[in-house]
N, C-alpha and C positions, 0 to 999 in steps of 0.2 A: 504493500500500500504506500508506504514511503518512498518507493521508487517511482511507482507511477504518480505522486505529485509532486517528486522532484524535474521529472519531464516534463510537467502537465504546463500546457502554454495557461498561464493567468493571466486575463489583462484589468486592467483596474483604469475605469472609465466617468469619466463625468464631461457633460456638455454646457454651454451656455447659449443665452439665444438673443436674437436680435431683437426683441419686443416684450414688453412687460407682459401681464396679465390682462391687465386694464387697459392695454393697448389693441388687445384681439377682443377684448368684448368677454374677459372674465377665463374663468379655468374650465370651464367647460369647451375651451377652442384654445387647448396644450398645439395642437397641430400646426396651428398658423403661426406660432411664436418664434419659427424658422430657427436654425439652430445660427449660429455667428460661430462658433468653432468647438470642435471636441478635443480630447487628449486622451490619449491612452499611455496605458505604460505594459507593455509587454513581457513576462519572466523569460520567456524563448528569445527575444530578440536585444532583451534586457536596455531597451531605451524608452526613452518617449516618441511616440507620435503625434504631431499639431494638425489636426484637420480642419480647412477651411469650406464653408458651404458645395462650393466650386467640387472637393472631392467625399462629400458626403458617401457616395456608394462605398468606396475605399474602408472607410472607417466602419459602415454595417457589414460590407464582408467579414473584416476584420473579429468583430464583435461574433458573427455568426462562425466563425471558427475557430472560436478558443474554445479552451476546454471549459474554463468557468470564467465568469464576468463580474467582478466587484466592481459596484459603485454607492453611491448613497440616495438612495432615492429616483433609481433610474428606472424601475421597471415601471414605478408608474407616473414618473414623468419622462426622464431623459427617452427612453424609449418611446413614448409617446408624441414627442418633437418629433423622432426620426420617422416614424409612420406618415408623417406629409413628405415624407420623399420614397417611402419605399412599400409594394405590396408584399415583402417577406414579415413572417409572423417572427417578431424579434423574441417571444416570450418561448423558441426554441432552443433560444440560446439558455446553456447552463447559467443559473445567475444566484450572487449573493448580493443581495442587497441588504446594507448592515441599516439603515433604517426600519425595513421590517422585522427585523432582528429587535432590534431595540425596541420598536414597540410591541412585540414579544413577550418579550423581557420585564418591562417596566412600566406596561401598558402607557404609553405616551402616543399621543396623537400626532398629526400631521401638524394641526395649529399647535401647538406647543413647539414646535421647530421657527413657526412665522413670528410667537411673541417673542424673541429675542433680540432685538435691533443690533445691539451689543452683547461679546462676549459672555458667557453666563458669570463666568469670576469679577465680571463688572460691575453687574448688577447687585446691590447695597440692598435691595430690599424685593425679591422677584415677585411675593402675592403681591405687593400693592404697584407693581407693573402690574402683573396678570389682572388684580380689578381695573386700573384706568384703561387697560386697554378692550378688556372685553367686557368692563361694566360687571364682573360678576363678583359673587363672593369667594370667600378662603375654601370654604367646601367644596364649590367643583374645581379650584385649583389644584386641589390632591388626589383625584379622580383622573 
């Protein structure tokens, strides 16, 4: 087993995109938010790769032939950008996604990722972020 993921190609993946949320008309049009570039970082080829829109396909082959795929939040976003470029079903690719993980784990939501603006060892006081920002109380902060 240790031998076969000493070979195993991992790539470790995250995208950015050229348009907000609020600029496509909300999260329910991930698609349109166009990717501005990805990077990967390959164990087989042991570099970085910088992908710009231009070579998008590049970067979902790539994706579609590793052996596993870490990123953070990509299966159901990052992947989700790439789907306005591609009819392959990217959710064949092997994937860790350490966000589902974690909310797993620690049951933590997707919004608890967004109330953050700054660092978490920044913040001096997190419930009373978490009520200005979502108006609620300390109960569903520990929830």
């Amino acid at each position: 087993m240790e031998e076969d993921m000493a070979s195993a190609n991992i790539v470790y993946f995250d995208l950015e995109t050229q348009k907000s949320a609020a600029e496509v008309g909300g999260w329910d049009h991930i698609r349109d938010m166009k990717m501005s570039v990805g990077v990967t970082y390959s164990t087989t080829r042991k570099t970085y790769e910088i992908y710009g829109e231009d070579r998008v396909n590049e970067l979902i082959d790539e994706l579609m032939r590793a052996d596993l795929v870490v990123g953070f939040n990509h299966i159901r976003f990052d992947y989700e950008v790439l789907y306005g470029y591609t009819v392959l079903d990217l959710s064949q690719a092997p994937s860790l996604d350490l966000m589902l993980d974690l909310q797993k784990k620690y049951s933590i939501t997707a919004f608890h990722w967004m109330l953050w603006p700054a660092p978490v060892w920044e913040v001096k006081k997190p419930q009373r972020a978490f009520r200005r920002l979502n108006g609620s109380s300390r109960e569903k902060c520990s929830k």
